[in-house]
C-alpha positions as MATLAB code, in Angstrom:
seq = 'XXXXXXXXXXXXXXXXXXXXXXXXXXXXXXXXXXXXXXXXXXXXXXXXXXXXXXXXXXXXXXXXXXXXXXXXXXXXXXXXXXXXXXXXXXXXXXXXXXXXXXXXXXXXXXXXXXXXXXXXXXXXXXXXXXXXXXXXXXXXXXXXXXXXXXXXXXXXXXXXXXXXXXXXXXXXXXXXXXXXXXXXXXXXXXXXXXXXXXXXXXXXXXXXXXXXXXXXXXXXXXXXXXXXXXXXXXXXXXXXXXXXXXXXXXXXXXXXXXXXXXXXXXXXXXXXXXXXXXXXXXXXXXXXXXXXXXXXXXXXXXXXXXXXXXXXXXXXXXXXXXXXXXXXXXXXXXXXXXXXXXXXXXXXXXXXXXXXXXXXXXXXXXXXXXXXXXXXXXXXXXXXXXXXXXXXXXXXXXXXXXXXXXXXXXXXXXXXXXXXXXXXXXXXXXXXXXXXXXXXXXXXXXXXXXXXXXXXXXXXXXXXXXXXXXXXXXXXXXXXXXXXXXXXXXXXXXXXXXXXXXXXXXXXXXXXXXXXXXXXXXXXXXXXXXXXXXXXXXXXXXXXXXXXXXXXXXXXXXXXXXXXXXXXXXXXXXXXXXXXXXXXXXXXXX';
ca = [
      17.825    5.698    6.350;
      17.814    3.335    3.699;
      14.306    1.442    2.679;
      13.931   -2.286    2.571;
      13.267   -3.871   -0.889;
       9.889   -6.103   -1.538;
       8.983   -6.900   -4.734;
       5.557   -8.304   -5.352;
       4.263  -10.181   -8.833;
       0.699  -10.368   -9.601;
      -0.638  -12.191  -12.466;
      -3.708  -12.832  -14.526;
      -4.785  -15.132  -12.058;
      -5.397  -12.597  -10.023;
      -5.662   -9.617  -12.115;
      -8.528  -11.111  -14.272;
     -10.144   -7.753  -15.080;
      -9.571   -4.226  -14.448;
     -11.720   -3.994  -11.310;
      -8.915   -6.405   -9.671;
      -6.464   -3.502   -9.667;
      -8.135   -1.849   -7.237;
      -8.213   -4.998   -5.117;
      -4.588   -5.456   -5.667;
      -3.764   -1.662   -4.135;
      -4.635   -3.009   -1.021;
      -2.222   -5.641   -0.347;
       0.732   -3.243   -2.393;
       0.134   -0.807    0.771;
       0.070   -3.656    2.831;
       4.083   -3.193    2.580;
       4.410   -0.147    2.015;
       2.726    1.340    4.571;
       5.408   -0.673    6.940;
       8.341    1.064    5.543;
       9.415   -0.961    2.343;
      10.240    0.381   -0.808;
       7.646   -1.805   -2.959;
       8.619   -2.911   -6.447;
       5.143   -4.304   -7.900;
       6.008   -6.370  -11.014;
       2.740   -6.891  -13.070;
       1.394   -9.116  -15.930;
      -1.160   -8.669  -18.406;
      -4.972   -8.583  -17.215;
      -6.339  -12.673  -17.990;
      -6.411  -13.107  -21.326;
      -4.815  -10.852  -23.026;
      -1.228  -11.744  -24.244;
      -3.068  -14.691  -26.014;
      -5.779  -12.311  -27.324;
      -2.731   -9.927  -28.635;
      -0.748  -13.463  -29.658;
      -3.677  -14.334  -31.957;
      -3.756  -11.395  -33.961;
      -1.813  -11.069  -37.129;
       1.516   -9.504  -37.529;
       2.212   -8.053  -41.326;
       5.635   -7.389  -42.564;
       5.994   -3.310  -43.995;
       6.786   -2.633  -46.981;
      10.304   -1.308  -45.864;
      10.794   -5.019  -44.104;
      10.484   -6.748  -47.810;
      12.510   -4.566  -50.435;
      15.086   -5.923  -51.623;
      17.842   -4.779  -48.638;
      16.177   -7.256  -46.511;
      16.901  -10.989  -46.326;
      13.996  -13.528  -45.442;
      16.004  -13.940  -42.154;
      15.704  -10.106  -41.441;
      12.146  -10.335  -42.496;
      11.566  -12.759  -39.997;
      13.320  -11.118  -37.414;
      11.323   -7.874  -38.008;
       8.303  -10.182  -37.296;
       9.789  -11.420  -33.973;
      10.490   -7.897  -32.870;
       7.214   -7.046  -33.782;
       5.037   -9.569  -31.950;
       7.361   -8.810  -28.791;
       6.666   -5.378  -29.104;
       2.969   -6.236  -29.456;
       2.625   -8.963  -26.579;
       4.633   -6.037  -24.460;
       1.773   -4.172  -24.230;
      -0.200   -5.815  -22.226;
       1.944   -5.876  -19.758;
       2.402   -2.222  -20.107;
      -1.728   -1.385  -19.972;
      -1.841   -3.473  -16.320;
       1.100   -1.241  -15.169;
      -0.110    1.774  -15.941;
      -3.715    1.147  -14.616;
      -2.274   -0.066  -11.115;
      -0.104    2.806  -11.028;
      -3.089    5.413  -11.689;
      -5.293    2.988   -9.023;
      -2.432    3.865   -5.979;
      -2.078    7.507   -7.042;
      -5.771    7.441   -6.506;
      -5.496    5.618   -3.521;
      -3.087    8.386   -2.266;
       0.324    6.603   -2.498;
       3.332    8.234   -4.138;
       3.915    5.909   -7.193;
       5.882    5.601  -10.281;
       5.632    3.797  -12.896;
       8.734    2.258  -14.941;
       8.991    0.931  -18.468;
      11.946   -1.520  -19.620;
      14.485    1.063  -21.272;
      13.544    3.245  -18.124;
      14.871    0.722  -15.673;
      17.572   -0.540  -18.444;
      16.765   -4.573  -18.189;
      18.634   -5.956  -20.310;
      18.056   -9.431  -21.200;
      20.577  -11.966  -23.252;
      18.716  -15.195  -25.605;
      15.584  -15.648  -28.028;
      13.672  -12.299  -28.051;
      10.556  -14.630  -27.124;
      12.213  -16.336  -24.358;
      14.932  -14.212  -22.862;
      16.872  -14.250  -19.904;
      17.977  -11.244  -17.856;
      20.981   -9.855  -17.238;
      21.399   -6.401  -15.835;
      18.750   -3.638  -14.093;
      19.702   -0.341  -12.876;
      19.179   -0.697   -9.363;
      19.411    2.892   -8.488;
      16.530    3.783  -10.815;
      14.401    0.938   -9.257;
      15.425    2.176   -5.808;
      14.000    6.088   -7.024;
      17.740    7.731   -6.241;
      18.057    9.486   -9.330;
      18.907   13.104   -8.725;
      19.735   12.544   -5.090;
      15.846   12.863   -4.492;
      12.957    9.639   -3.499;
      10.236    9.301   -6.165;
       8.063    7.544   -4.435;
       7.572    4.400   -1.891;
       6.032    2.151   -5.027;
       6.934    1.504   -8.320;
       5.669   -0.526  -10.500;
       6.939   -2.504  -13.533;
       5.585   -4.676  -16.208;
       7.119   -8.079  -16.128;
       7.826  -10.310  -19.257;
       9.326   -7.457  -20.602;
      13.100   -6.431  -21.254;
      15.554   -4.735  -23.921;
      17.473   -6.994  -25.623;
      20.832   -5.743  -24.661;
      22.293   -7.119  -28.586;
      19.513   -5.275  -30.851;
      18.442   -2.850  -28.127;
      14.819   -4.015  -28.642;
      12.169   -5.395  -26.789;
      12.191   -9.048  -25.823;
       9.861  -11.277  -23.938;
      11.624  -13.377  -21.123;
       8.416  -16.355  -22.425;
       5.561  -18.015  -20.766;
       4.992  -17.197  -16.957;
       7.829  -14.727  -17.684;
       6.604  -12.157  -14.430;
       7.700  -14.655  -12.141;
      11.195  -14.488  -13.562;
      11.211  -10.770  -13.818;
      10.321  -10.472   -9.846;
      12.741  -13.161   -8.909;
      15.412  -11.421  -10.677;
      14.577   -7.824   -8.967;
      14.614   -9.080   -5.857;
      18.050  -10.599   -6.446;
      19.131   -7.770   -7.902;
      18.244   -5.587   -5.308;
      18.721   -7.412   -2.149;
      15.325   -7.422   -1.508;
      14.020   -8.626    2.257;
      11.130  -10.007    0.434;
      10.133  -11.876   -2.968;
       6.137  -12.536   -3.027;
       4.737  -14.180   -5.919;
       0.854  -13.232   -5.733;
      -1.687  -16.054   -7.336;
      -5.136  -17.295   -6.902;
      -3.870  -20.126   -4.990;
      -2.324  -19.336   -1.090;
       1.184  -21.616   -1.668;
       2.145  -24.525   -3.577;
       0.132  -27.636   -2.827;
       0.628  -31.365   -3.185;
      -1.420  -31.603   -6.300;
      -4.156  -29.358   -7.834;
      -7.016  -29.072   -5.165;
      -9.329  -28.538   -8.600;
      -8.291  -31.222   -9.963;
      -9.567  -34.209   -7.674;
     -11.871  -34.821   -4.642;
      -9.227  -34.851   -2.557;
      -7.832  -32.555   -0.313;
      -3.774  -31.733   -1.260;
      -1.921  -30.773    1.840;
      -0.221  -27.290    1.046;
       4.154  -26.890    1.668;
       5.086  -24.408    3.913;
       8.222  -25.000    2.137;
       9.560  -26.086   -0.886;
      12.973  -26.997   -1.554;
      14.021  -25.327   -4.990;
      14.755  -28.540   -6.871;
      11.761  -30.032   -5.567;
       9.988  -27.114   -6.983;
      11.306  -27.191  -10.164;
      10.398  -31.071  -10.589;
       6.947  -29.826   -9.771;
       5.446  -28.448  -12.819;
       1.644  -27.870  -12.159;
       1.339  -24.417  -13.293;
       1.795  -22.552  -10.726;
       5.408  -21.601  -11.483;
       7.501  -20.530  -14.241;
       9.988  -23.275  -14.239;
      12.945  -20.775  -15.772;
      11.914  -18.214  -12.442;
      12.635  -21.122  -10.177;
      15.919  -22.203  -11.252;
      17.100  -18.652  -11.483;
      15.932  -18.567   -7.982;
      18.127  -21.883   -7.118;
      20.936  -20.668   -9.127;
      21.360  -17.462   -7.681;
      20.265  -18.483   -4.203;
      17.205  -16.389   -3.990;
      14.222  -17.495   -1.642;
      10.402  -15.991   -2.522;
       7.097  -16.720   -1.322;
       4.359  -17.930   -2.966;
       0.901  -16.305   -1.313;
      -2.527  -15.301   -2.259;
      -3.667  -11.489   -1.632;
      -4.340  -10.669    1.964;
      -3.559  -14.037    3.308;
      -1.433  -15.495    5.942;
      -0.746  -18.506    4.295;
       2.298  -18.951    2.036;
       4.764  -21.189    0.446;
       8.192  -20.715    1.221;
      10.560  -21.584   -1.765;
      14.462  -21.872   -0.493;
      17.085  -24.063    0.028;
      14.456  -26.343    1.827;
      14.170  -28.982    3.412;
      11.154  -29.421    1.842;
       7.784  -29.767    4.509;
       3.860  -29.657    4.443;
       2.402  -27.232    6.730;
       0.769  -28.067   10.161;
      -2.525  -27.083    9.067;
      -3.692  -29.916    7.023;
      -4.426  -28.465    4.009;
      -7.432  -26.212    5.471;
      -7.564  -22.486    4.352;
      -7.065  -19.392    6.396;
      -9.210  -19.152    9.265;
     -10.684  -15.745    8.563;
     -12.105  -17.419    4.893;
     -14.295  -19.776    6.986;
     -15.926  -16.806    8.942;
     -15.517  -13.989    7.703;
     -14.632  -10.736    9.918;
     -18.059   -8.739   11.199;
     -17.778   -5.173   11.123;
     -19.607   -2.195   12.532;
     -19.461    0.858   10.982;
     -20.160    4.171   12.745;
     -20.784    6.655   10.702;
     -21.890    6.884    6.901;
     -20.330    9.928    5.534;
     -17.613   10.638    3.329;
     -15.484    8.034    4.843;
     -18.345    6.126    6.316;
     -19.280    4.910    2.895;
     -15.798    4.905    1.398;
     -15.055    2.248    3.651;
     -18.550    0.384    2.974;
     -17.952    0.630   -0.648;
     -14.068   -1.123   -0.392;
     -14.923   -3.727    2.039;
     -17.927   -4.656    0.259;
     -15.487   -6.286   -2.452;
     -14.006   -8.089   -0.120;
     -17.187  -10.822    1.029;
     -15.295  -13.641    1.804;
     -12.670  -11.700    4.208;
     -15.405   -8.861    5.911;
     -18.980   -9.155    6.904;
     -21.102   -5.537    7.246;
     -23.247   -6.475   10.077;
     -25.005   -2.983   11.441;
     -24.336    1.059    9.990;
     -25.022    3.337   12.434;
     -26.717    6.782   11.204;
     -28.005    9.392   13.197;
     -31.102    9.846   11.055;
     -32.148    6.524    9.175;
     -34.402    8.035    6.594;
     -31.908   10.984    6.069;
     -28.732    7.921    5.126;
     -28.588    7.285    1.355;
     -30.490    4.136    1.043;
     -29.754    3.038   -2.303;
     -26.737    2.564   -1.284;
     -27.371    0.435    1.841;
     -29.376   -2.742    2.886;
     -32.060   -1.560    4.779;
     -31.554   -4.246    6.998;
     -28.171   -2.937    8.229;
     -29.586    0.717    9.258;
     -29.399    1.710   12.640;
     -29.812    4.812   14.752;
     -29.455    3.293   18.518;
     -25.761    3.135   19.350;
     -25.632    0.517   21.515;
     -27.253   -1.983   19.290;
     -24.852   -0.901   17.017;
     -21.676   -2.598   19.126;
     -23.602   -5.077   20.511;
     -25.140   -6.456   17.573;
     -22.628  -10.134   16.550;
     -19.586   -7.728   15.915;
     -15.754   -8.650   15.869;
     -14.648   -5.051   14.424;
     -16.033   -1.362   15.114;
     -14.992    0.918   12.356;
     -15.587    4.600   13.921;
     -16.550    7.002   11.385;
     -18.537    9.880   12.599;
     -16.089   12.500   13.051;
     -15.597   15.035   15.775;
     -14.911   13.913   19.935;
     -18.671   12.637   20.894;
     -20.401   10.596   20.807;
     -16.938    9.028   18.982;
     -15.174    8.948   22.110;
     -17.606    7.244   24.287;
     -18.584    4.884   21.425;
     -15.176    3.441   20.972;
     -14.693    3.589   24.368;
     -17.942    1.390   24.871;
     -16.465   -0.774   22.218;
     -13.079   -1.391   23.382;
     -14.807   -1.971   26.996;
     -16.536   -5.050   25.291;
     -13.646   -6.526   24.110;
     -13.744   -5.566   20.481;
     -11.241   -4.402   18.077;
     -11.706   -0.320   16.796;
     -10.302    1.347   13.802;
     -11.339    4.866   13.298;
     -10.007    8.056   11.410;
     -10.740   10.422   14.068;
      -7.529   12.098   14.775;
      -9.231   14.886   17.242;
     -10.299   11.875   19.622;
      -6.872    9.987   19.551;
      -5.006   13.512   19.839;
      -6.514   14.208   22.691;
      -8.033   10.864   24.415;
      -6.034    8.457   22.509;
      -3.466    7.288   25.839;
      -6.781    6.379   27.793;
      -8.755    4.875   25.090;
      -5.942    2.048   24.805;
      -5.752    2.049   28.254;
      -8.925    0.473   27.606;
      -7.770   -1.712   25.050;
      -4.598   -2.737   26.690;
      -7.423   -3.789   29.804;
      -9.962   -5.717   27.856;
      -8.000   -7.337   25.325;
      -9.397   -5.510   22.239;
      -7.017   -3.954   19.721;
      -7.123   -0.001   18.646;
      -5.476    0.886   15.278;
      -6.321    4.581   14.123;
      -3.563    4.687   11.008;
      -5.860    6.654    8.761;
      -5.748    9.483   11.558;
      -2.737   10.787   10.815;
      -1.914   11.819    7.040;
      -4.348    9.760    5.623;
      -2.307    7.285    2.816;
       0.826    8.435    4.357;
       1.942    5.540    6.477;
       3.486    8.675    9.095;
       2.175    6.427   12.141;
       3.825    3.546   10.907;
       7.123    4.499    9.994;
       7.648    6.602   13.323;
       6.904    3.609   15.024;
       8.970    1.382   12.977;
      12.446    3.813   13.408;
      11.210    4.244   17.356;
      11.464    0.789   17.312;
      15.272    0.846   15.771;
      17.938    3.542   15.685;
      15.492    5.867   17.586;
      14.255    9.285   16.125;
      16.170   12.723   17.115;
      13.387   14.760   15.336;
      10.414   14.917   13.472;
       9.213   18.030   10.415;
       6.231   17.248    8.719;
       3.756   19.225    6.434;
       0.645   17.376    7.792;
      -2.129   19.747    6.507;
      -3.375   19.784    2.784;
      -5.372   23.384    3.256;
      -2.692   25.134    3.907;
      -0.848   23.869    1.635;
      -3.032   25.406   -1.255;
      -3.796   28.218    0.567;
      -0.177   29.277    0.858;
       0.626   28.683   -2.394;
      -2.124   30.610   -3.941;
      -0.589   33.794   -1.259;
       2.707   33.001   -2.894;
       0.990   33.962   -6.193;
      -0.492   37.154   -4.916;
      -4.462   35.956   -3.556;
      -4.909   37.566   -0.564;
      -5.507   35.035    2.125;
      -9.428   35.391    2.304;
      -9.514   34.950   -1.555;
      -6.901   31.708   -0.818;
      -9.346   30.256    1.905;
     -12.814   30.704   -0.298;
     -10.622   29.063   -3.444;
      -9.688   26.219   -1.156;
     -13.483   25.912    0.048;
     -15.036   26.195   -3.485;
     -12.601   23.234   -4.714;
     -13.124   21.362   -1.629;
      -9.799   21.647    0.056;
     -11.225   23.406    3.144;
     -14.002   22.755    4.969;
     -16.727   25.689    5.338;
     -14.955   26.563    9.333;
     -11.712   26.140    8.277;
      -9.974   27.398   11.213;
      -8.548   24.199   12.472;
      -6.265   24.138    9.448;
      -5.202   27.669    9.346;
      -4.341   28.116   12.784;
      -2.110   24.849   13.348;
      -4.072   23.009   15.534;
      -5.347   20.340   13.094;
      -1.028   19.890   12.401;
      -1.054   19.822   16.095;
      -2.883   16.629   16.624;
      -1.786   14.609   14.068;
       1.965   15.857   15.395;
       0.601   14.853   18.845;
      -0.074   11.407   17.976;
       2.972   10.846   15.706;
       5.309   11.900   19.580;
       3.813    9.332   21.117;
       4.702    6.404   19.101;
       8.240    8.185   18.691;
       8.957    8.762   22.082;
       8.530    7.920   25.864;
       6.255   10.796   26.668;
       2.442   11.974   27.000;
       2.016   14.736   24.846;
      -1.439   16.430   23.897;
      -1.685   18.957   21.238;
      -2.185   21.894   23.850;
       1.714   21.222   24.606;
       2.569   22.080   20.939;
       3.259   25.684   20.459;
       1.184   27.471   17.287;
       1.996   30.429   14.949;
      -0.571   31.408   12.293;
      -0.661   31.945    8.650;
       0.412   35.641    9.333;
       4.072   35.560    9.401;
       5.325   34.261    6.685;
       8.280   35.209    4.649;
       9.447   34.416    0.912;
      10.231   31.411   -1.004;
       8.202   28.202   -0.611;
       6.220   28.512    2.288;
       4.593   25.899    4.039;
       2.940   24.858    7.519;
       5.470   22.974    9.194;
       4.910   20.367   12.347;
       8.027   20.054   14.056;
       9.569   17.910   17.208;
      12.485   16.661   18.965;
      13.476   15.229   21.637;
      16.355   16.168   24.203;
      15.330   12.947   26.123;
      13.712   14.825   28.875;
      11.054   16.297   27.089;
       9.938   17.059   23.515;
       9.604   20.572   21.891;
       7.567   20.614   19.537;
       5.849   23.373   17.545;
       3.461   24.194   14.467;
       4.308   26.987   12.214;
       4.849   28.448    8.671;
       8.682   27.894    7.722;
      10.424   29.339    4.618;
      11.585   26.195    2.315;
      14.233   26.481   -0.266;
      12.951   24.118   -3.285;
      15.605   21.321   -2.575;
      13.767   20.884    0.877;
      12.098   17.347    0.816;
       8.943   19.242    2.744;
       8.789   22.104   -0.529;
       7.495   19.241   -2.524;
       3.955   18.691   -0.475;
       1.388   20.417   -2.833;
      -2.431   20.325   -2.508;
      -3.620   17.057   -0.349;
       0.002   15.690   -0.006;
       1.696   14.910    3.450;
       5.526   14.527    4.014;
       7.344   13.804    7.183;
      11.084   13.907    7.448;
      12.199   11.918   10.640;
      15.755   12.318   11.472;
      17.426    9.294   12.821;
      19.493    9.208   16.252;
      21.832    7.545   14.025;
      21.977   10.751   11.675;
      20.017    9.272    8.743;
      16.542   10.501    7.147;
      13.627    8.300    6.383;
      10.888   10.537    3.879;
       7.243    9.425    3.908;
       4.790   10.930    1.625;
       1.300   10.159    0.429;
      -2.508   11.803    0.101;
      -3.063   12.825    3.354;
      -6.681   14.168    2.835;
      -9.579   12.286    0.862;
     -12.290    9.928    0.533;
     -10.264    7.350   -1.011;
      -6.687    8.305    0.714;
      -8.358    7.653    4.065;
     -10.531    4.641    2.865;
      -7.506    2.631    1.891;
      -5.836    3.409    5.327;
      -8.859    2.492    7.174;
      -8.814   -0.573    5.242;
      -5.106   -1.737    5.611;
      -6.106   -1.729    9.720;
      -8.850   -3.512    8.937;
      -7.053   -6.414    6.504;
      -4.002   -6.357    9.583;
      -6.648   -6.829   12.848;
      -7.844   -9.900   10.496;
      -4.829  -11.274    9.915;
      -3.592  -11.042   13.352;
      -7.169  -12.784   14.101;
      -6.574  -15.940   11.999;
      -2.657  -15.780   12.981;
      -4.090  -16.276   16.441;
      -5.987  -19.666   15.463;
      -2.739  -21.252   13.248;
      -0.169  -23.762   14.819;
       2.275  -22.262   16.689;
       5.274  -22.994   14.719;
       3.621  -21.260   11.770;
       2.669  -18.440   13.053;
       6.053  -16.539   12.918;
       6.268  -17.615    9.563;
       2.887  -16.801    8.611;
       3.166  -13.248    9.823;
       4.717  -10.161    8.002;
];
């Protein structure tokens, strides 16, 4: 099943230093994680193509003899300085695609010649002409690379001299514009510090500019305050391509199209959730506990830590933590001025009852638990369903692996026929070291010292931690209550040879669903022979006969975190989404 295209551009506005990468991962899986094929077009870090632009450029020795003209001297200059300016553009890339392998997204990275954009023009102001799409869309070799790639923009081959060019000033805006077109993309978001395009600089006087919530493209082009690259918008006219113009994690964007050009309904005031912030509970400060402290703590004006509940305050690593916020009694914890419960302790009580005392009160509950949604997850949003809160446990099931997600999103069109999945990282380095002759104890205490198992590590060798994550994915696929005692289990023990892995498996004849956990011979073509170590991959089969591949960390502090924190960033968004104008809202809303 073919992937939608979204390209997102971030600039230096945003990406001032390298700390804003890891901001920016956030809203990337933002889109991924709801079935897109993201295409993240990046500029240089604030700064730095003028830092690079001020430094000298000397001509070689081979670029003055005597074979050279002054106008090929010249030119050697040019080529130089694009090179140069190019790699800026090139450092943010690479950094943003290290920050979402971290974060546990399959990612690739593309240079210019790699992608073959060509560009036509002045090597410091070029205009593209040509990409190869299939590259972008990772088909090369019949095989998926990866939901994200990411590209430096500004940057092309000149397709004359078959060097670098520069497509000039603002240049990323053009080079996302012309992706999207390229590719049909279903969205083009231009990322800035500002959340649209606004009547007039709201810096610049006292008062208030009313933002568009669209902008007709000529009208945009006549406005030149900065915000756009003037060539990006008339390619956009010219070639009929809409984009959106949109700050990170916001609701609030400009639409630039055909028009007609209008202000939005909400007078100019920003997104609700910047005027008070969301207040969060967190359960739990262990490994995930405080992953999720650390990344929403970057985020002040969108979250608010108000209480962290630890069973033992004196025990809880204090330097880390506001003494302030420290709490051991649990229902102080929920009651305390809370819009969000983050449930982090691990294992079925007191989790259970605490979210269930939390969704009783009305609030909203993200946890990572997948034992408690396995097997109380239909009653728990029962209770939600009942008392108006929301329950989102994403991070549950294969960590960075959007698995939840994309089930849901095929239930919700051509249907799935059948799920196979290798949902458990333990076994999958356990099996391999088998494979290489390690006999299975020596496998498990390998896995344990490097911290792929846990010290009982049964749950993972015998199928049943496959079995509730698989239990959870059948329910958003299908009509039917399914707990993991319903899913059949074989153990480690028979195995045969090839590429063996621990394979979750499902379908439905539209009665009931058979479904079953067990080790499976792979041949190396097999999309499921390529999850090694931590990584998760789910093949789900279409009722309309095509496959849709999802892969990603499915195991890990910062895998996890980053789940956690996309339900988090979607709850809020859905909170100030609830506040706007009603004939913004659709708009507003991904």
């Amino acid at each position: 099943m073919p992937e939608s295209a979204v390209v997102l551009k971030f600039g230096g506005s945003v990406l001032r230093k390298e700390s804003d990468v890891d901001a920016a991962t956030h809203e990337v899986y933002r889109w991924a994680r709801h079935g897109h094929r993201v295409v993240v077009v990046v500029s240089a870090l604030a700064g730095t193509t003028d830092r690079l632009a001020a430094e000298p450029i000397e001509c070689s020795p081979a670029e003055a003899d005597a074979d050279h003209t002054a106008d090929d001297a010249c030119d050697q200059r040019v080529r130089a300085m694009a090179a140069r300016l190019a790699e800026g553009e090139l450092e943010t890339a690479a950094l943003l695609c290290l920050a979402l392998d971290r974060m546990g997204l399959a990612t690739e990275m593309l240079d210019p010649r790699q992608m073959d954009l060509r560009t036509t023009g002045p090597l410091m102001d070029a205009s593209p002409v040509s990409v190869n799409c299939n590259i972008l869309r990772g088909n090369r070799e019949g095989r998926s690379h990866g939901s994200v790639v990411v590209v430096p923009g500004f940057v092309g081959v000149d397709q004359r001299h078959d060097c670098l060019s520069l497509l000039g000033r603002g240049g990323s805006d053009c080079t996302a514009v012309f992706l999207a077109h390229q590719l049909g993309a279903s969205h083009c978001r231009l990322i800035k510090d500002v959340d649209g395009v606004y009547e007039w600089d709201p810096l610049a006087t006292d008062a208030p500019p009313r933002r568009f919530c669209r902008l007709a493209w000529n009208d945009a082009v006549d406005r030149q305050n900065g915000v756009l690259q003037r060539k990006a918008v008339e390619y956009a006219r010219d070639h009929q391509q809409p984009f959106d113009v949109a700050a990170m994690h916001r609701n609030h964007t400009t639409r630039i199209d055909q028009g007609p050009t209008a202000l939005a309904e909400d007078n100019g005031q920003p997104d609700v959730h910047l005027l008070s912030p969301c207040r969060v509970a967190l359960l739990g400060f262990g490994t995930v506990g405080a992953g999720v402290y650390d990344a929403v703590s970057t985020l002040p004006e969108i979250f608010n830590v108000t209480a962290v509940l630890v069973r033992n305050r004196f025990l809880a690593d204090r330097d880390l933590l506001p003494d302030d916020l420290l709490i051991t009694c649990q229902d102080k914890a929920i009651d305390r001025q809370t819009d969000v419960v983050v449930e982090a302790l691990g294992g079925v009580e007191p989790a259970r009852s605490l979210i269930a005392c939390a969704l009783e009160r009305g609030k909203d509950v993200v946890t990572a638990n997948k034992t408690v949604i396995a097997e109380h997850g239909v009653e728990l949003q029962q209770l939600a369903d009942r008392y108006g809160g929301r329950l989102r446990y994403a991070a549950a099931v294969g960590g960075a692996a959007p698995l939840v997600e994309a089930v849901s999103h095929v239930a919700a069109g051509p249907g799935v026929a059948s799920i196979d999945a290798v949902l458990n990282g333990t076994t999958n380095f356990v099996l391999d070291r088998v494979s290489d002759g390690c006999s299975m104890s020596d496998s498990v205490r390998e896995a344990q010292d490097r911290g792929f198992a846990e010290q009982d590590p049964s749950r993972d060798l015998d199928g049943r931690d496959a079995a509730d994550k698989l239990a959870i994915m059948c329910r958003h696929a299908w009509p039917v209550e399914i707990t993991p005692d319903d899913i059949r289990r074989a153990d480690l023990e028979n195995m045969g040879n090839g590429i063996i892995r621990q394979v979750a498996s499902a379908h439905f004849d539209g009665v009931a669903v058979n479904a079953e956990v067990r080790p499976m011979s792979l041949t190396t073509t097999h999309p499921l022979a390529a999850a090694e170590e931590e990584w998760n991959i789910a093949v789900i089969q279409t009722c309309t006969g095509e496959q849709r591949v999802v892969r990603g960390r499915g195991a890990g502090r910062l895998p996890t975190t980053q789940a956690v924190v996309a339900d988090l960033l979607d709850l809020v968004r859905l909170r100030a989404a609830s506040m706007l104008p009603d004939s913004t809202t659709k708009q507003q809303l991904d």
